[in-house]
C-alpha positions, -999 to 999 in steps of 0.1 A, spaced: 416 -309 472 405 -271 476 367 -261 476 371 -255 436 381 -294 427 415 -283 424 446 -297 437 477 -284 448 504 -274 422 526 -301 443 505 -328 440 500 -325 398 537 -321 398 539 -356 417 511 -371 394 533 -360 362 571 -369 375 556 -405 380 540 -408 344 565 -390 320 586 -416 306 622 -396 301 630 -419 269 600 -405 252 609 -370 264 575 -362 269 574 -341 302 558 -317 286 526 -337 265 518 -354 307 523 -320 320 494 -305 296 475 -333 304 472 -329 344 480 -292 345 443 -285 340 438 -294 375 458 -270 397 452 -233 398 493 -232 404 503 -240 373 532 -215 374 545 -236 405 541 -272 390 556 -263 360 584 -250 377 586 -279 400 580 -308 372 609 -292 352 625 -283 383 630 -316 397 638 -329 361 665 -308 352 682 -314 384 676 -349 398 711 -362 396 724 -333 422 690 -341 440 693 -375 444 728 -373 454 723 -351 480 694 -375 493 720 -401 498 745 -380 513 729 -361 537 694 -384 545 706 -417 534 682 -422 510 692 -446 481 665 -442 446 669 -479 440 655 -488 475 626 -461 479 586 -469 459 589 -448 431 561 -422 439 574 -414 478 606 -410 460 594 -383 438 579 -369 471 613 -366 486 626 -350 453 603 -323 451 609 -312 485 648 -313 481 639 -292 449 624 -270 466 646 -266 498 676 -264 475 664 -245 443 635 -230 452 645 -201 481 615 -181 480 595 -211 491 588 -211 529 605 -240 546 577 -252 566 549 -253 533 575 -276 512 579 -301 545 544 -300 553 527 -305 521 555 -329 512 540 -353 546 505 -345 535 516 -362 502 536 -391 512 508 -397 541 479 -401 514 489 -432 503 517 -444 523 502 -439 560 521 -429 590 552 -445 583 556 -430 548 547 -394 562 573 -402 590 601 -408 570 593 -380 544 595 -358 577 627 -368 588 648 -366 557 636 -336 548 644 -318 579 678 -334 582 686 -318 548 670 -284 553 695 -283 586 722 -293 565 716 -259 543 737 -232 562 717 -207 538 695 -212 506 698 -187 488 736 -167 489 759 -154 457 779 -170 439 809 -153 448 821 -183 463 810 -209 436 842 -228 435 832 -238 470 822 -281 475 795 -266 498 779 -246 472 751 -260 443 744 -234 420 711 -223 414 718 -195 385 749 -178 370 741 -154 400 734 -172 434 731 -206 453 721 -228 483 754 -235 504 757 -262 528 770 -266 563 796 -290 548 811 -302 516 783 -318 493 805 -319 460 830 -341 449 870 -327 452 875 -319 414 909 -340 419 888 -368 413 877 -361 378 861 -327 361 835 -346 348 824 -361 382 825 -329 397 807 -308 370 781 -339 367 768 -336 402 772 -299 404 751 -294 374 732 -327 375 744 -340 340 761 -370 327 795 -372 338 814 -384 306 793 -354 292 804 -326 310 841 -345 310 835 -341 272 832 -305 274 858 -297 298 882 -314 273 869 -300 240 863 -261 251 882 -262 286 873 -264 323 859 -225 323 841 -231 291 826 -259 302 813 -248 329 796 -219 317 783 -244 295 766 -266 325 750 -235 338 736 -227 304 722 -259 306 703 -257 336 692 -220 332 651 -215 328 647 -208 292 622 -184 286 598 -183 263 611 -160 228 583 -147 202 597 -141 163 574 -113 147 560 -133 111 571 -102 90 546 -113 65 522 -96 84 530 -79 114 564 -58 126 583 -63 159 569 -29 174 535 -32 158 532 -65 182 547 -53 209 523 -28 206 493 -51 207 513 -69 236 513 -36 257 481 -29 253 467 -60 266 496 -54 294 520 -90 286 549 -78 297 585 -85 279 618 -76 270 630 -71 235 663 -84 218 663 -53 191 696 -71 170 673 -100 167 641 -85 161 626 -109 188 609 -103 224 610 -126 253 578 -129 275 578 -125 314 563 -147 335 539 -178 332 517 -165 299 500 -188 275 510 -186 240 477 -195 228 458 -171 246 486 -141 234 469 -112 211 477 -122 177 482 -157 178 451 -165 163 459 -139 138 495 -158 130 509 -131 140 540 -147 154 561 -176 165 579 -191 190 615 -195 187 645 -196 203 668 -173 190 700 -197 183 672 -218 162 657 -186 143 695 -181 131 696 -209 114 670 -196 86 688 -162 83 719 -183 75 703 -205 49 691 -168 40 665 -178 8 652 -152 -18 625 -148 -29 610 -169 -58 637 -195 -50 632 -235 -42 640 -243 -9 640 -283 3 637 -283 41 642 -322 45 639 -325 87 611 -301 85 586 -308 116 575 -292 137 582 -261 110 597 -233 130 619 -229 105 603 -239 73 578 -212 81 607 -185 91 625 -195 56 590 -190 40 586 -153 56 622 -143 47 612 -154 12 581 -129 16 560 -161 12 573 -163 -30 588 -189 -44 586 -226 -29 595 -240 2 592 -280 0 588 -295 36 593 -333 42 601 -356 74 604 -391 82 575 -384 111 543 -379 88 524 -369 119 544 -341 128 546 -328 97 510 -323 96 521 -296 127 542 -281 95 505 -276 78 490 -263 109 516 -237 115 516 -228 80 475 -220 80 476 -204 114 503 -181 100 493 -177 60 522 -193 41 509 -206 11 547 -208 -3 553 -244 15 539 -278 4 547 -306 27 551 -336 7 555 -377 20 598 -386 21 595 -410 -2 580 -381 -29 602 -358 -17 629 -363 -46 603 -364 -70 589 -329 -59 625 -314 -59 630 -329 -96 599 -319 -108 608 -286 -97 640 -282 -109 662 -289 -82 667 -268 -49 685 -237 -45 691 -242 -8 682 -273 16 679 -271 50 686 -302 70 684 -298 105 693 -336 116 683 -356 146 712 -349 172 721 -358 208 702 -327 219 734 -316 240 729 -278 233 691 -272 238 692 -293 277 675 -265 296 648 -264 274 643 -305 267 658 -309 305 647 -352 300 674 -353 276 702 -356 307 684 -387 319 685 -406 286 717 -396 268 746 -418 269 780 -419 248 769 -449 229 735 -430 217 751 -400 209 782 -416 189 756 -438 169 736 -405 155 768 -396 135 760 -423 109 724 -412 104 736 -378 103 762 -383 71 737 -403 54 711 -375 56 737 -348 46 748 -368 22 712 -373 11 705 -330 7 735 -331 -18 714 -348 -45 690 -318 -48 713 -288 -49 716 -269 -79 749 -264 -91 757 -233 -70 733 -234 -43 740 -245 -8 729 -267 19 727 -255 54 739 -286 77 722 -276 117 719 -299 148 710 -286 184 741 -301 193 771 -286 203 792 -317 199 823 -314 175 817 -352 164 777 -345 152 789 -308 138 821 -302 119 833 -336 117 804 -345 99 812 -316 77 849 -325 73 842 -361 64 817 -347 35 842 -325 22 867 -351 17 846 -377 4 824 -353 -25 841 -331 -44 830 -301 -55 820 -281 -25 832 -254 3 823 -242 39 812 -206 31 800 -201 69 804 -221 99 791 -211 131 790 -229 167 766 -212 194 766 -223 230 739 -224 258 736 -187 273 741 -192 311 704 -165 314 696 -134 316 721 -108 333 706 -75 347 684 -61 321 704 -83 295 681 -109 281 703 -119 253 719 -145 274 690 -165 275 694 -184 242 700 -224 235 731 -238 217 736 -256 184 757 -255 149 751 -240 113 773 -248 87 762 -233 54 782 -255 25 783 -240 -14 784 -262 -45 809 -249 -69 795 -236 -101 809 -258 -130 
């Protein structure tokens, strides 16, 4: 601890990888909590998420080149070897000799001599196993190479992957440090180059993407206000969004306050432009929290008309309320589930409903990086149930001639379109007027930015007009 009561970015990073539980997927909340305490808060974010997003690869390499098995190591010195692998291996900018040494200092702290000694030696047997750490990814095919980005990676001094010959999935899962059967999955329903491109999307750094609220404020009036109080960003003109650079809080942003904007990923700002609501119309958004897009549906509506928000998680959608004051919708009332048929009815039915469902996740894992360490095939098949229900559900409030916009953050064809086919066949009366599957951008490209997006599915589905 520095002369200011602070502590090193490394050492909050430790604290948080050995509180987060990854079946609550709450990284993030135990990261806010601790990050108070660091002055490199760029650097243990990076290094929490880091190490996250790819412990699989990390762990494997432990094993293979320092003989380290998880099961057998304390839990917190095991996090200290992670982070220094994560560093050594995906982290090139980092001096060598800072990641070993603070990496001893931390293991010593608690586990003495003997701790600190060990930490030592695995750690420099694997950074002499690198032959270089950061090289391009020309030679990506190679089972010496882990990718870092879609543009470069560390290679080894020998063969650290898999042959491929024994299985796509195992190769792709400890190349890209995700489930095996999942990345098998995805070699098999888009192909091998598909699905690679896919795993690389996955473990990209999302960056952070503002959504002008058009109710008040224009896309160059707030970049503008950005500019002047020099945030610096890149715009996506087609999609009237920019993307911030760097480490900036969103709170602390020029207009926030004002409600000036939101943040949203661009694949999940889609989804509102496809359910595309007029003005004056009734709009049920059923999965509504946190209210991203409740609140973009509201704004394309020019705030007229009613947009009714409801969700099994009454907490959250209190977030729906919040967002809705900060930004001043008046055109949304959140309402309890069980009123929610009650509100629709009362208001004459719905013109459009949104229902964005609970889903494996599988499309937005560079963002909710936690979400590799928990999913399993079982889980995922068992959401398809819950899914149908809920679609099935929406169908009840439609209008005759309105529409419901089915969306997950999935990009699996058993949570998207076969949910859709199996409605079709079993309710009469309704078509597929747009369909529309986006997949992880593998990150930005040059000066290219439009890469950097998550995945997921909109199917916009039309009642017939008796």
């Amino acid at each position: 601890m520095g002369d200011s009561g602070k502590v090193s970015a490394r050492a909050v990073a430790l604290l948080v990888l050995g509180k987060f539980d990854p079946a609550a997927g709450d990284a993030s909340e135990v990261l806010y909590r601790y990050i108070g305490r660091t002055e490199g808060r760029g650097q243990a974010t990076d290094i929490v998420f880091g190490v996250i997003r790819h412990r699989k690869t990390i762990d494997h390499l432990l094993a293979l080149i320092g003989n380290v098995q998880a099961k057998r190591v304390q839990k917190r010195l095991m996090n200290v070897l992670r982070i220094g692998v994560y560093e050594l291996v995906f982290a090139a900018e980092t001096a060598e000799y800072a990641i070993v040494n603070e990496a001893v200092e931390l293991a010593r702290t608690r586990g003495g001599r003997r701790q600190a000694g060990f930490v030592n030696a695995v750690l420099r047997n694997v950074g002499r196993a690198i032959a270089e750490r950061k090289c391009g990814a020309d030679e990506a095919d190679k089972l010496d190479f882990v990718p870092v980005s879609a543009r470069w990676g560390c290679r080894f001094k020998r063969d650290v992957l898999p042959d491929e010959a024994e299985g796509a999935g195992r190769y792709l899962g400890l190349k890209y440090s995700l489930p095996g059967w999942l990345a098998g999955k995805w070699a098999e329903q888009f192909g091998r180059e598909t699905a690679e491109r896919i795993c690389l999307g996955s473990n990209r750094k999302p960056g952070v993407w503002i959504r002008p609220n058009r109710l008040k404020t224009t896309l160059r009036e707030l970049c503008s206000r950005f500019g002047e109080a020099g945030v610096e960003f890149d715009l996506w003109l087609e999609r009237d969004m920019l993307r911030l650079r760097g480490g900036v809080s969103v709170p602390e942003l020029p207009g926030y306050d004002e409600g000036l904007f939101s943040v949203q990923d661009p694949t999940a700002a889609k989804v509102g432009e496809i359910v595309g609501p007029k003005a004056g119309e009734v709009v049920l958004d059923m999965c509504a929290a946190p209210g991203g897009k409740t609140t973009h549906m509201a704004e394309l509506m020019g705030d007229e008309g009613l947009v009714i928000a409801s969700d099994v998680d009454t907490e959250r959608l209190g977030m729906v309320v919040e967002n809705c004051q900060r930004l001043g919708i008046s055109a949304v009332k959140a309402v309890d589930i069980h009123k929610m048929g009650e509100a629709v009815e009362k208001a004459g039915g719905a013109d459009r409903v949104l229902v964005d469902v609970p889903c494996s996740n599988t499309g937005v894992m560079a963002r909710r990086c936690e979400v590799r360490l928990r999913i399993n095939h079982e889980k995922a098949a068992s959401l398809a149930g819950v899914q149908y229900g809920i679609l099935t559900e929406a169908s009840k409030y439609v209008k005759q001639g309105g529409a419901i916009c089915y969306s997950t953050c999935s990009i699996m064809d058993e949570e998207n379109c076969a949910i859709v086919r199996r409605f079709l066949e079993e309710h009469e009366g309704w078509s597929i007027e747009s369909e529309e599957l986006t997949l992880p951008g593998v990150g930005i490209c040059g000066e290219d930015v439009s890469g950097d997006h998550d995945g997921g599915y909109a199917c916009l589905l039309r009642r017939y007009q008796c």
